[in-house]
C-alpha positions as CSV (number, residue, x, y, z in Angstrom):
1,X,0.0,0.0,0.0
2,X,1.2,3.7,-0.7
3,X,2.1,5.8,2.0
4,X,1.4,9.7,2.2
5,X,3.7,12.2,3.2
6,X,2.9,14.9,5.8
7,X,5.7,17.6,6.3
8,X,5.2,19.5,9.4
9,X,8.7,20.7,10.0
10,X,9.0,23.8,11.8
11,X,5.4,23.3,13.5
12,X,5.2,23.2,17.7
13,X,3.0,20.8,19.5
14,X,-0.3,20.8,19.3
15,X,0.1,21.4,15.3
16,X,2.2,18.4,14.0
17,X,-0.6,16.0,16.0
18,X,-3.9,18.1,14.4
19,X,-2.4,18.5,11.1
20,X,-1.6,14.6,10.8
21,X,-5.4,13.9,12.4
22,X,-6.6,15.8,9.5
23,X,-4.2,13.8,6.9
24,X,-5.7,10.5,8.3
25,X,-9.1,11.2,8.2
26,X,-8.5,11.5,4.4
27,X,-7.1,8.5,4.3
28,X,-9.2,4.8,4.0
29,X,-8.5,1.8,6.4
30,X,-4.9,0.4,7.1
31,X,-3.4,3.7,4.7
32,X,0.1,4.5,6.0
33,X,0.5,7.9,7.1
34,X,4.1,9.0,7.2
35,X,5.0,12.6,9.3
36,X,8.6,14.4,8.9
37,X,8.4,16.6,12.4
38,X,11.4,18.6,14.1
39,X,9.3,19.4,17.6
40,X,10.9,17.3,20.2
41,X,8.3,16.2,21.9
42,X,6.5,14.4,18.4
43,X,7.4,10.8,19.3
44,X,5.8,11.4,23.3
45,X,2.9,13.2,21.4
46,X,2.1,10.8,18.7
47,X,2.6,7.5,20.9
48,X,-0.1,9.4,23.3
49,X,-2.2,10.3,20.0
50,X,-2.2,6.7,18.7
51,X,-3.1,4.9,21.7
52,X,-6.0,7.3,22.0
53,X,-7.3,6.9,18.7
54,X,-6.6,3.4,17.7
55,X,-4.4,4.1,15.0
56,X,-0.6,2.9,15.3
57,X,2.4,4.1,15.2
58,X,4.3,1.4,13.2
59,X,8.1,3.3,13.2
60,X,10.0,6.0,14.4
61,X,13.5,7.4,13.5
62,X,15.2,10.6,14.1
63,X,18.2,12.0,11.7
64,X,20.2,15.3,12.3
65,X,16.9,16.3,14.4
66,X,13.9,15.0,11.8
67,X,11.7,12.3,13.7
68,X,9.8,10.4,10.9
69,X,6.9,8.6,12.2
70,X,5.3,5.5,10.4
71,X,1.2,5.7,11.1
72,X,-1.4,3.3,10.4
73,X,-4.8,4.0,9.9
74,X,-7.2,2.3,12.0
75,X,-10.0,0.0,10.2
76,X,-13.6,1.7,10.8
């Protein structure tokens, strides 16, 4: 399956988390979502935002202070 791309470099919490709620709700079932954040806190915030909303948050990496984050849709 395809993944999108959601760019929200430069943003501060809560931003990076609304912005990628947006992006998913576009998205059907099991679509991989993935978000290219500098905010230190993204991995604490999108761990916290998956387990509230089901979806999951398949990866995480960080280079020369990028976090990209792997998200999974939840099924409806």
């Amino acid at each position: 399956m395809s993944e999108t791309l959601l760019d929200v470099q430069g943003m501060s919490c809560p931003l990076p988390v609304l912005r990628a709620n947006r992006a998913l709700r576009g998205l059907p079932a099991g679509a991989r979502l993935r978000v290219l954040a500098t905010d230190a806190a993204a991995v604490a915030d999108f761990q916290a935002f998956c387990h509230e909303t089901g979806h999951a948050l398949l990866a995480w990496s960080e280079e020369n202070g990028v976090f990209s984050l792997v998200i999974r849709r939840k099924s409806d």
